[in-house]
VOBA-1610 file (N, C-alpha, C; in pm, whole numbers, padded with zeros to 5 digits, always signed):
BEGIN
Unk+00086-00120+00000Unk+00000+00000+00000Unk+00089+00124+00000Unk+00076+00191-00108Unk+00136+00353-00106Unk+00074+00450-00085Unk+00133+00607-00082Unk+00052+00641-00020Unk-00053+00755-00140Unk-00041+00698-00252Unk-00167+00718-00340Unk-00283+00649-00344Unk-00224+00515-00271Unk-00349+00449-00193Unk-00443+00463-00106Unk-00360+00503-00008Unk-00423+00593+00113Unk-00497+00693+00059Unk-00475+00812-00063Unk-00523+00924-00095Unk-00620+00830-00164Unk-00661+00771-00249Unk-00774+00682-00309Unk-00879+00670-00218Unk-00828+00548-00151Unk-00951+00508-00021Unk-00997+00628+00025Unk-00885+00681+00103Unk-00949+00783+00147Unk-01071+00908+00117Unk-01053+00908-00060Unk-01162+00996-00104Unk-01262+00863-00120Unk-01279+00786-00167Unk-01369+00685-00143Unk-01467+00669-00003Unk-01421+00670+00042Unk-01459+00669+00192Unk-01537+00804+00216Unk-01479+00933+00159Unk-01519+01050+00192Unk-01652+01067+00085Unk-01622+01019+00001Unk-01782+00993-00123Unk-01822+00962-00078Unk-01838+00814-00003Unk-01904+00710+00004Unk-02014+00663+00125Unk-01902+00751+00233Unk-01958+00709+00366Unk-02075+00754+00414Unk-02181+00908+00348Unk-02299+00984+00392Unk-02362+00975+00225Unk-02336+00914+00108Unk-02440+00897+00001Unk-02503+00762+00033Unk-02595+00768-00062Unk-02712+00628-00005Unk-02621+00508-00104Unk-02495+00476-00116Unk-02446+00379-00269Unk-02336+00277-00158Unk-02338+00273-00036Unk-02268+00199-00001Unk-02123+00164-00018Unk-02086+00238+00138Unk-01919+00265+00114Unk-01832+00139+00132Unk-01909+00060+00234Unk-01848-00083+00244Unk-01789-00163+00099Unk-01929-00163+00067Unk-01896-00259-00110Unk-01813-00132-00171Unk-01777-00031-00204Unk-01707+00049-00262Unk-01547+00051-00233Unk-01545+00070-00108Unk-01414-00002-00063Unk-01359-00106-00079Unk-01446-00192-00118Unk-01387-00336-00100Unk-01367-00358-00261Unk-01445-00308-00353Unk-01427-00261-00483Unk-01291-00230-00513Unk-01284-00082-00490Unk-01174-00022-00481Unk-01016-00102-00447Unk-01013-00179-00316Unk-00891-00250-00286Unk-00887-00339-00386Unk-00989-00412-00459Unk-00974-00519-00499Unk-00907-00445-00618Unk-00936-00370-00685Unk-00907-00310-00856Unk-00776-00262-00820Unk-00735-00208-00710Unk-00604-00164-00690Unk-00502-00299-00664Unk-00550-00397-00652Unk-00499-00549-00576Unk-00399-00507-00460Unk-00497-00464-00370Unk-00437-00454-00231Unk-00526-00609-00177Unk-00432-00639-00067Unk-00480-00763-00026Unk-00492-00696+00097Unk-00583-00798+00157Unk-00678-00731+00332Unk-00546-00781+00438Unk-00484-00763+00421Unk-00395-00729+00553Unk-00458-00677+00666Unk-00390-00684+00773Unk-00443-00689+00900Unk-00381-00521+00907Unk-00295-00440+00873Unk-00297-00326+00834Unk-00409-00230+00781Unk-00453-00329+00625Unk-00531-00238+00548Unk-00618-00240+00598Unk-00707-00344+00692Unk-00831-00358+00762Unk-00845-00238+00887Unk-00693-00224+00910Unk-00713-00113+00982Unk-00714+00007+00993Unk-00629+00016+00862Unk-00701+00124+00769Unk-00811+00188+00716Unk-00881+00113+00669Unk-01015+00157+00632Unk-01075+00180+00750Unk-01035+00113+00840Unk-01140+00124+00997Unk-01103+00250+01032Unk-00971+00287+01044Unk-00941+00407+01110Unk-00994+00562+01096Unk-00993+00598+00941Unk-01055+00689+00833Unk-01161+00668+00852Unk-01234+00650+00853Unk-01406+00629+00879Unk-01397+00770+00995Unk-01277+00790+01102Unk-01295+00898+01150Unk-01309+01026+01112Unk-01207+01012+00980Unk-01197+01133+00948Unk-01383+01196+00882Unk-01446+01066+00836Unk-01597+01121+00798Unk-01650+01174+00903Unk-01668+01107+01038Unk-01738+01154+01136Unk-01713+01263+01241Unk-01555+01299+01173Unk-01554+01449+01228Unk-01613+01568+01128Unk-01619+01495+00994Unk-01719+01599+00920Unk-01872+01636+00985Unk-01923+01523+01038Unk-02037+01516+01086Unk-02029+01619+01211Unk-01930+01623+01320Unk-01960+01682+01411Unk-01899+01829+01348Unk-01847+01838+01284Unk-01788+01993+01202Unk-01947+02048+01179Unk-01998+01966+01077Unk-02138+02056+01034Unk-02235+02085+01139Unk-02288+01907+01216Unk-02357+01941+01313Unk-02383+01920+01444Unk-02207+01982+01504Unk-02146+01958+01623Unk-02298+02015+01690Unk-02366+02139+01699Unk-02410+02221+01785Unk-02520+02138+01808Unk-02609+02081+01721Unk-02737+02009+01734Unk-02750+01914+01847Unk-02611+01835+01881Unk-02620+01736+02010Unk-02666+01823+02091Unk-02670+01920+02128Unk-02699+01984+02233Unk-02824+01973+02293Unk-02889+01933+02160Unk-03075+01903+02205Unk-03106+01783+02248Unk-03162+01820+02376Unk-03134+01655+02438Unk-03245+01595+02375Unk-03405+01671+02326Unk-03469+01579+02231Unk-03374+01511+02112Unk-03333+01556+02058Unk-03245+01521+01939Unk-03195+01423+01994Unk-03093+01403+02102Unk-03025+01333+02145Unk-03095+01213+02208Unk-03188+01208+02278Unk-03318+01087+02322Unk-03333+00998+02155Unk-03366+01066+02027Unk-03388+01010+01909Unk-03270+00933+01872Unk-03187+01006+01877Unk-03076+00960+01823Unk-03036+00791+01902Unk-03056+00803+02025Unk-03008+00718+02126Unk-03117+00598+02086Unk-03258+00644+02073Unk-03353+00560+02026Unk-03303+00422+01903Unk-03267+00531+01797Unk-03253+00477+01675Unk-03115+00386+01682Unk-03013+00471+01758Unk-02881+00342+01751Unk-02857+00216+01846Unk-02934+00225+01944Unk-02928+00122+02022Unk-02996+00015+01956Unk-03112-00021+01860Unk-03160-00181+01805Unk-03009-00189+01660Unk-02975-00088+01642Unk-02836-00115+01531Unk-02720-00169+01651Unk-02734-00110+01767Unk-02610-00163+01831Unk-02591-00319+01840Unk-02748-00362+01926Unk-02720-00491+01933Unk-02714-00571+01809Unk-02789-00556+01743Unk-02760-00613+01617Unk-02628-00675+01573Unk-02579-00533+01564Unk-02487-00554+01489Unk-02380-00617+01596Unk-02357-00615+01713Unk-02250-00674+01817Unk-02313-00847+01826Unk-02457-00852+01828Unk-02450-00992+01843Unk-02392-01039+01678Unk-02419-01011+01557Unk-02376-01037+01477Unk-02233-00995+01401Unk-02152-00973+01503Unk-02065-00930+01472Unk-01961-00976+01390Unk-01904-01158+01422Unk-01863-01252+01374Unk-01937-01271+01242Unk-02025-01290+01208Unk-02139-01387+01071Unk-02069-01211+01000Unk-02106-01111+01021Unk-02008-00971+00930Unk-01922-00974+00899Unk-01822-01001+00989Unk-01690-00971+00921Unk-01618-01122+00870Unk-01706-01231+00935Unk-01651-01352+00836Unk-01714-01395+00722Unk-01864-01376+00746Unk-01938-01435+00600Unk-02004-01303+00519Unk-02016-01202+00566Unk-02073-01113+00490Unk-01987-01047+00389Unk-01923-01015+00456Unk-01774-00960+00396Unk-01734-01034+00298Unk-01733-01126+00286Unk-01608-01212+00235Unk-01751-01257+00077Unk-01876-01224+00110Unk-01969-01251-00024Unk-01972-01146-00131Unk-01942-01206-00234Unk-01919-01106-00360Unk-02095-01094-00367Unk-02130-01215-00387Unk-02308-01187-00458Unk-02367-01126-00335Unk-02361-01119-00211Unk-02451-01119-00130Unk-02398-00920-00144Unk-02303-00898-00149Unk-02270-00743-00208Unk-02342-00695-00304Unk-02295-00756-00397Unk-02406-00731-00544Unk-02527-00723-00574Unk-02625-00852-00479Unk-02739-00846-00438Unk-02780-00729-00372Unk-02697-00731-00273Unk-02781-00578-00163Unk-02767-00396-00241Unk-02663-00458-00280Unk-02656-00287-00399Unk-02748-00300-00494Unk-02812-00441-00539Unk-02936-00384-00642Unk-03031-00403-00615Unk-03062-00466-00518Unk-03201-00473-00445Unk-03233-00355-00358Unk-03123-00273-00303Unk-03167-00157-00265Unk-03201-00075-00374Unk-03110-00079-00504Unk-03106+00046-00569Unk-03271+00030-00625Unk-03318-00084-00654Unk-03496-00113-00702Unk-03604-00044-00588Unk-03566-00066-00443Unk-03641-00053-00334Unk-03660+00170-00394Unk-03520+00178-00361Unk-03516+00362-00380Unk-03593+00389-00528Unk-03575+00339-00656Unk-03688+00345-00755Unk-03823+00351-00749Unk-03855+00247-00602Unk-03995+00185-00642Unk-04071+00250-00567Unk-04001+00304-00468Unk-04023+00401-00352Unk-04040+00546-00334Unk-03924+00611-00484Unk-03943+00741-00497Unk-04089+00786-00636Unk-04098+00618-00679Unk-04239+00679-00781Unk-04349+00670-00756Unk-04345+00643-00601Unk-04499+00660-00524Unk-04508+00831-00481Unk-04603+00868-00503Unk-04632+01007-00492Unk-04667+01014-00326Unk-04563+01013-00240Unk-04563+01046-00076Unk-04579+01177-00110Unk-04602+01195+00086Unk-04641+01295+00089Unk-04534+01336+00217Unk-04417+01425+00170Unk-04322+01446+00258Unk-04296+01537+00327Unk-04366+01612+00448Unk-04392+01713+00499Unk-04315+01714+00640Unk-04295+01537+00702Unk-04221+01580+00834Unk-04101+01658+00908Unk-04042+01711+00940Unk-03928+01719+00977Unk-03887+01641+01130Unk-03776+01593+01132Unk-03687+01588+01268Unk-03731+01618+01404Unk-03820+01695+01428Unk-03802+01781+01544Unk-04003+01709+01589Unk-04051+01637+01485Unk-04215+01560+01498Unk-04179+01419+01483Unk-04058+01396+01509Unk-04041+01213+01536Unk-04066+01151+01656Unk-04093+01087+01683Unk-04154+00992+01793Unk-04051+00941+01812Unk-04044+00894+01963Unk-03958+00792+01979Unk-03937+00636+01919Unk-04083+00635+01891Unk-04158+00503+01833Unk-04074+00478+01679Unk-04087+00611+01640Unk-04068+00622+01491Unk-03907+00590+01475Unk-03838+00675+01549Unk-03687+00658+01613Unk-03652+00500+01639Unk-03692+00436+01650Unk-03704+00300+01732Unk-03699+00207+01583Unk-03826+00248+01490Unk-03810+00204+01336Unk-03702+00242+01271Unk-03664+00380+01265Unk-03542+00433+01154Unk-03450+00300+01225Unk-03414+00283+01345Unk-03251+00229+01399Unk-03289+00084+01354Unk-03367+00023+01371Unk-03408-00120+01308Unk-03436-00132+01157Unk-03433-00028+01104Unk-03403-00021+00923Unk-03278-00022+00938Unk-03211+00083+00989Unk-03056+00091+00983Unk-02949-00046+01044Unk-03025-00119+01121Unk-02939-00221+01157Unk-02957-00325+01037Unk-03054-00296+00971Unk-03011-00405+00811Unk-02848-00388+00716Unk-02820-00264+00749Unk-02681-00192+00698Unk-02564-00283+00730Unk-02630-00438+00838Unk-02485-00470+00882Unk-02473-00582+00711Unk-02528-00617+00678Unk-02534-00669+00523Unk-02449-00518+00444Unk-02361-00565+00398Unk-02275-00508+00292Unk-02335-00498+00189Unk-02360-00407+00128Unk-02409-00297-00021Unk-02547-00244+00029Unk-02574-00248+00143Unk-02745-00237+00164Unk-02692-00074+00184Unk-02613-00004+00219Unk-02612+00110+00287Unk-02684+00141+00429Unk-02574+00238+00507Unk-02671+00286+00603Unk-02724+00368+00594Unk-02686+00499+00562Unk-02757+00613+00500Unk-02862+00571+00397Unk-02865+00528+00357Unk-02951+00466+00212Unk-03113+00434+00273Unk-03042+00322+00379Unk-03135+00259+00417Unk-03219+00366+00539Unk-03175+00408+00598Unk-03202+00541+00737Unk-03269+00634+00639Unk-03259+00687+00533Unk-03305+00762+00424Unk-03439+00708+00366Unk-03444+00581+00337Unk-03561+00495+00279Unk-03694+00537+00372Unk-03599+00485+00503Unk-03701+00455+00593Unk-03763+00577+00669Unk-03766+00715+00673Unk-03755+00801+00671Unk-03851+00866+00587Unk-03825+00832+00436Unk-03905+00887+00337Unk-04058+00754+00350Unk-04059+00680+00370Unk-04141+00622+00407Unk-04249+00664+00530Unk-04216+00688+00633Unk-04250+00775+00724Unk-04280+00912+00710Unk-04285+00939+00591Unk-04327+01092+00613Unk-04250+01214+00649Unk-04104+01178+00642Unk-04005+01306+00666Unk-03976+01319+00504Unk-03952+01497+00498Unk-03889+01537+00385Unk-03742+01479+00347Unk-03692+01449+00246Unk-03564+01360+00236Unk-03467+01411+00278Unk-03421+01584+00267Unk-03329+01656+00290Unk-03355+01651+00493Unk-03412+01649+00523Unk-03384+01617+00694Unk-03380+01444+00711Unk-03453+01358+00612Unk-03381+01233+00615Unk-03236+01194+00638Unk-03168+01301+00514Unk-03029+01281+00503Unk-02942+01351+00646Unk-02975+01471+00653Unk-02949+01483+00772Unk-02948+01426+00902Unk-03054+01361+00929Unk-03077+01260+01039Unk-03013+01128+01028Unk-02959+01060+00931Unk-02873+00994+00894Unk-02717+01017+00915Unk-02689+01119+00881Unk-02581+01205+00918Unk-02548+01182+01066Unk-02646+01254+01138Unk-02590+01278+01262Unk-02618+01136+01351Unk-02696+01024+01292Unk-02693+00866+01375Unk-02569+00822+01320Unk-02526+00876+01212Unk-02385+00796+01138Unk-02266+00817+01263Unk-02267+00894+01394Unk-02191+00980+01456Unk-02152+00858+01559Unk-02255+00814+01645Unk-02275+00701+01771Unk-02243+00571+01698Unk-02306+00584+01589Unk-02285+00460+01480Unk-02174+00401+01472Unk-02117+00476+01397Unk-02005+00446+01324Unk-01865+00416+01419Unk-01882+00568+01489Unk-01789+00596+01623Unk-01759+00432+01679Unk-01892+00409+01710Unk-01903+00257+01821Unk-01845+00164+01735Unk-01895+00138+01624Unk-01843+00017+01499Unk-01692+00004+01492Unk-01652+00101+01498Unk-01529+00148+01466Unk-01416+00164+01562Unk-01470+00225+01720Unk-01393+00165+01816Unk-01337+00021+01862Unk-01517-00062+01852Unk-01499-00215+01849Unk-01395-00241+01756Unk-01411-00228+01626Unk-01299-00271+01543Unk-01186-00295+01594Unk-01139-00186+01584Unk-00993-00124+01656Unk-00971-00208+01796Unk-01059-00229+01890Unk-01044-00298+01970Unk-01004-00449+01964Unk-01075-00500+01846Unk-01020-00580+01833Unk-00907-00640+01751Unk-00887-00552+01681Unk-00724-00525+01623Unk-00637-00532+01736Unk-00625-00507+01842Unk-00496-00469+01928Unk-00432-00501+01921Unk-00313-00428+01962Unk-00182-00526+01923Unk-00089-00471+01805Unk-00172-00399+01702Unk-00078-00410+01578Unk-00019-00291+01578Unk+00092-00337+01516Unk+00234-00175+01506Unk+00226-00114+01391Unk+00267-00014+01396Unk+00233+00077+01267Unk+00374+00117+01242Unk+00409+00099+01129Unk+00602+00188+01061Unk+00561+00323+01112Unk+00646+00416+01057Unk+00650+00544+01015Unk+00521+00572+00909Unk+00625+00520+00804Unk+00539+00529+00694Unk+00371+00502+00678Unk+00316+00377+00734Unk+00160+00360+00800Unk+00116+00472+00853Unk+00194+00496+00990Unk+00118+00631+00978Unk+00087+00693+00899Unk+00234+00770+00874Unk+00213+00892+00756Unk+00056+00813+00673Unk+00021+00732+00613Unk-00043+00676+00514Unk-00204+00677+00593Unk-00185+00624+00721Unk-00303+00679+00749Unk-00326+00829+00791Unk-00252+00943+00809Unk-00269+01020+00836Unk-00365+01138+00720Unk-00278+01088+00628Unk-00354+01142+00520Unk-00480+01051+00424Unk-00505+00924+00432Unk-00620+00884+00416Unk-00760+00960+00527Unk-00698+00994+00684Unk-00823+01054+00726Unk-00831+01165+00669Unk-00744+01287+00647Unk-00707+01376+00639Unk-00819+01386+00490Unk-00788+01305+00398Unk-00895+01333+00287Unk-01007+01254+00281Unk-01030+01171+00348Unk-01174+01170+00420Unk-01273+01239+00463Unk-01200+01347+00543Unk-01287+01412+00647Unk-01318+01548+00516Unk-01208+01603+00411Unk-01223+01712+00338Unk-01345+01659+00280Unk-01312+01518+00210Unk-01440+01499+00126Unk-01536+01479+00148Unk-01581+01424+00275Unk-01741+01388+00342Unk-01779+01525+00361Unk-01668+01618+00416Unk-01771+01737+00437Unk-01778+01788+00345Unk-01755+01797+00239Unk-01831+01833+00113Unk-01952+01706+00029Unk-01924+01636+00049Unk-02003+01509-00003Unk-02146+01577+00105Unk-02075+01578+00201Unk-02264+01606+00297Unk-02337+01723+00239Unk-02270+01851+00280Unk-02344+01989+00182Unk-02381+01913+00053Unk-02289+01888-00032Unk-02391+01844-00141Unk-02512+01803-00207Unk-02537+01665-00097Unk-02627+01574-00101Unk-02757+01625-00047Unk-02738+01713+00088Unk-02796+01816+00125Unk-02914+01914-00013Unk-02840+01961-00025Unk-02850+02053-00149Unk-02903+02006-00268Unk-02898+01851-00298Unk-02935+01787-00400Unk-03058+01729-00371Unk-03152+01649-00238Unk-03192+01645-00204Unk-03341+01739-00178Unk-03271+01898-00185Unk-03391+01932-00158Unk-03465+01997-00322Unk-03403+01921-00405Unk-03473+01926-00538Unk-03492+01818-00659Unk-03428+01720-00590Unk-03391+01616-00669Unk-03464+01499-00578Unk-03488+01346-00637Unk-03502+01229-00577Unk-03393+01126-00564Unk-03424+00941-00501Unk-03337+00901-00486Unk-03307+00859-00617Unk-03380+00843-00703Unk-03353+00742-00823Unk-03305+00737-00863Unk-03182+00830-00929Unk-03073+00837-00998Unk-02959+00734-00919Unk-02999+00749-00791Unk-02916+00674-00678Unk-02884+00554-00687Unk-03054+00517-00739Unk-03132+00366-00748Unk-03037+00256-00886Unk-03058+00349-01007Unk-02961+00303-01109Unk-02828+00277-01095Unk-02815+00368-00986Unk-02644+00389-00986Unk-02611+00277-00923Unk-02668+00246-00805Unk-02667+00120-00759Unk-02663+00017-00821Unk-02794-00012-00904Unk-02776-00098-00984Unk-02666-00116-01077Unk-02637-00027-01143Unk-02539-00068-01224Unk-02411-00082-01173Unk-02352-00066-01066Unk-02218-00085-00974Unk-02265-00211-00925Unk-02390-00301-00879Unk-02405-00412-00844Unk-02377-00529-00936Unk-02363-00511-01060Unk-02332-00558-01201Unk-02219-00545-01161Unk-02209-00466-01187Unk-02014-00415-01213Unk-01927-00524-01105Unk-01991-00503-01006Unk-01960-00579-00898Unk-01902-00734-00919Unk-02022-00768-00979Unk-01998-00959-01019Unk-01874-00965-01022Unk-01813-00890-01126Unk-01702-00927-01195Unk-01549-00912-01116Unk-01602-00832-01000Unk-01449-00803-00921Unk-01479-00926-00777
//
C-alpha cells in the first residue's frame, strides 16, 4: 500500500460514507481493482478513516447534540443497530464480507427498493423535530439491516424516513448525525479488536492522510447531497446502484 493508496480510499470513503451507494462494497471494490490484499494493516485502515468522515459530521452538526430531544432520538434509533450488529458481529466480518453476490445483491435490491419508492407520490412534509420515539425505534431497526454489505446505512435510514413521512433533505441529515454514535461505536470495536498491531513510520504517515482526505471529502459530499436532495429524488441513486451491483460480479 502507497501512499496514493491511502489518498484513493481515502476519497472513497469520503464519497461514500454519507451517500445512499454503499461505502463498504465500494471499498472493497476499490482494494480489490487496486490489488491490495486485506492485511491486517489495510483492515485497519479503512477502519481508522471512517474517523476522518465523522468528524465531518460533528464539524457541520457539532451544535445540534446539544438538544437533548435530538439526542433521546438519536439514542432511540442506535441502540436496536447496536445490538444487532454486536450480536452479529462474527457472521459480518466472516461471511458477509467475504460474499461477492450477497454485495451485489444488496446494492441492487436496494437500488430497485429507492426506484420503487421514490415513484410513489408520498407525501413528505415531516421534519426531525415531529419524530416519535416510536418512529426513532423504526429508523434504527431499518438501519441495523446496513450490517449486510451494499445495503447502505444512509440509504437505508433515508428509505425509511421517506417512508415515514419526513422530507428527504432532513432524512439525510438525520442519517448524518446517527452515522456519529454509529459508526464511532463500529469502529472503536474494530480497533479494539485489532490490538496489538504496530504501525512503521510510513503507515502512519499513510493513514494520516487517508483521514485527512476523508474528512475534506465527506464534508463536502454532505453539503452536497444536502442541497441535492432538496430538489432532486433518490432514483438516480437507485440506477447507480444498480449498475455498480453488475459491475460488482465481476471483481
Amino acid at each position: 500500500m502507497t501512499l496514493l493508496h491511502a489518498t484513493i480510499l481515502g476519497f472513497i470513503e469520503g464519497v461514500t460514507e454519507f451517500l445512499p451507494i454503499s461505502s463498504t462494497a465500494h471499498m472493497i471494490m476499490g482494494a480489490r481493482i487496486m490489488g491490495l490484499s486485506q492485511t491486517e494493516f489495510q483492515k485497519f485502515f479503512e477502519v481508522f478513516i471512517q474517523i476522518g468522515a465523522i468528524f465531518a459530521v460533528v464539524f457541520l452538526y457539532g451544535k445540534k447534540f446539544f438538544d437533548w430531544k435530538l439526542v433521546k432520538q438519536l439514542l432511540a434509533s442506535f441502540i436496536p443497530t447496536a445490538i444487532i450488529g454486536f450480536a452479529l458481529y462474527k457472521v459480518i466480518k466472516t461471511v458477509f464480507f467475504e460474499s461477492n453476490m450477497l454485495i451485489a445483491a444488496s446494492l441492487i435490491i436496494v437500488g430497485l427498493v429507492f426506484i420503487i419508492v421514490e415513484r410513489k407520490k408520498l407525501q413528505l412534509k415531516k421534519s426531525i423535530t415531529a419524530m416519535t420515539l416510536q418512529q426513532a425505534v423504526i429508523i434504527g431497526l431499518a438501519q441495523s439491516l446496513a450490517v449486510v454489505p451494499g445495503v447502505s446505512r444512509a440509504g437505508i435510514v433515508i428509505i425509511a424516513m421517506i417512508l415515514l413521512g419526513f422530507k428527504r433533505e432532513e432524512s439525510a441529515q438525520y442519517s448524518f448525525m446517527l452515522a456519529l454514535p454509529t459508526i464511532a461505536s463500529a469502529s472503536l470495536y474494530d480497533l479494539y479488536k485489532m490490538k496489538g498491531i504496530h504501525l512503521s513510520g510510513n503507515q502512519t504517515q499513510m493513514i494520516v492522510v487517508g483521514l485527512v482526505v476523508s474528512f475534506v471529502v465527506a464534508y463536502v459530499s454532505i453539503k452536497w447531497f444536502v442541497s441535492y436532495l432538496q430538489k432532486q429524488k433518490l432514483t438516480n441513486f437507485g440506477f447507480y446502484r444498480i449498475g455498480i451491483g453488475i459491475i460488482s460480479l465481476f471483481f
